[in-house]
N, C-alpha and C positions, 0 to 999 in steps of 0.2 A: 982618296975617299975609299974608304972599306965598302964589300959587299953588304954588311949591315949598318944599315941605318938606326934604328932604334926597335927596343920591344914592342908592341903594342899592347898597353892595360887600359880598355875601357869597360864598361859596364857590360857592353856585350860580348867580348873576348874574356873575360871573369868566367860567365856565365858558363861559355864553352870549356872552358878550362876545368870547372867546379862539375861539369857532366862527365866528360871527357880526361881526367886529369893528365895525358900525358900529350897534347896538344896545347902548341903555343903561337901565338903571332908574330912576325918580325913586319917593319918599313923595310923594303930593301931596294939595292941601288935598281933603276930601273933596265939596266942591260945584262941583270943575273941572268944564270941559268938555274935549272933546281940543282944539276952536280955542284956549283960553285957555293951556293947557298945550304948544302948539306955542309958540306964542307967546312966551310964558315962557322955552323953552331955549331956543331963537333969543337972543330979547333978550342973556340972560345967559351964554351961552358963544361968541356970534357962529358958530353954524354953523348948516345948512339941514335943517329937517326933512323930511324922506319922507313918513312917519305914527307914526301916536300909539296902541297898545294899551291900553285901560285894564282895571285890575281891581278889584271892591271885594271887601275881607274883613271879615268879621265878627269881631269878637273873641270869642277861646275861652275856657272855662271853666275857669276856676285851683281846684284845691282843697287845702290844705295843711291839715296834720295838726300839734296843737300840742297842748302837754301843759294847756292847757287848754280844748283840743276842735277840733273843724273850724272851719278859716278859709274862707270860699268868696267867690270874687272874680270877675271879668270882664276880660280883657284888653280896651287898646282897639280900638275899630275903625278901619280904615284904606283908604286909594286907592293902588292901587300903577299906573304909570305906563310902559309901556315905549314908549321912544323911537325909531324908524328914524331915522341920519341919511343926508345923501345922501354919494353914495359918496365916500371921499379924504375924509372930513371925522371929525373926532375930539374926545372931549374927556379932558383929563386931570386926572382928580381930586385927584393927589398933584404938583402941580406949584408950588404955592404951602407946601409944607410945609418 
């Protein structure tokens, strides 16, 4: 498994993106470092990183309610990844589609 897991495009990484243009999200594996995860976008989109934010989240607790009784579960946990890259530089997620 690669140190990236996937991009992150939701409504609130958009937004950051759309202020910020040169900041991006990744999933990434959870025993990166930021050198291995610079690395990584570099390699695979050919552009220059700046720096590397990371965040870890814990998974939250699921409980559903079923006609025959409580389900209770754990989402999983995760590395969330945010990218500076250097200025003029960009990637495009929907390019290949």
């Amino acid at each position: 498994m690669g140190i990236i897991i996937k991009p992150i495009v939701t409504e609130k990484q958009t937004a950051i993106t759309k202020n910020t243009p040169n900041r991006f999200g990744f999933r990434v594996s959870p025993g990166a470092n930021k050198l291995e995860i610079k690395k990584a976008v570099e390699d695979m989109y050919n552009v220059s990183v700046v720096s590397v934010n990371t965040m870890n989240y814990s998974g939250k607790q699921k409980r559903r309610y079923t006609r025959s009784g409580v389900i209770t579960g754990r989402q999983d946990s995760f590395k969330k990844a945010i990218v500076t890259l250097k200025e003029g530089d960009a990637i495009d997620f929907f390019s290949n589609i």
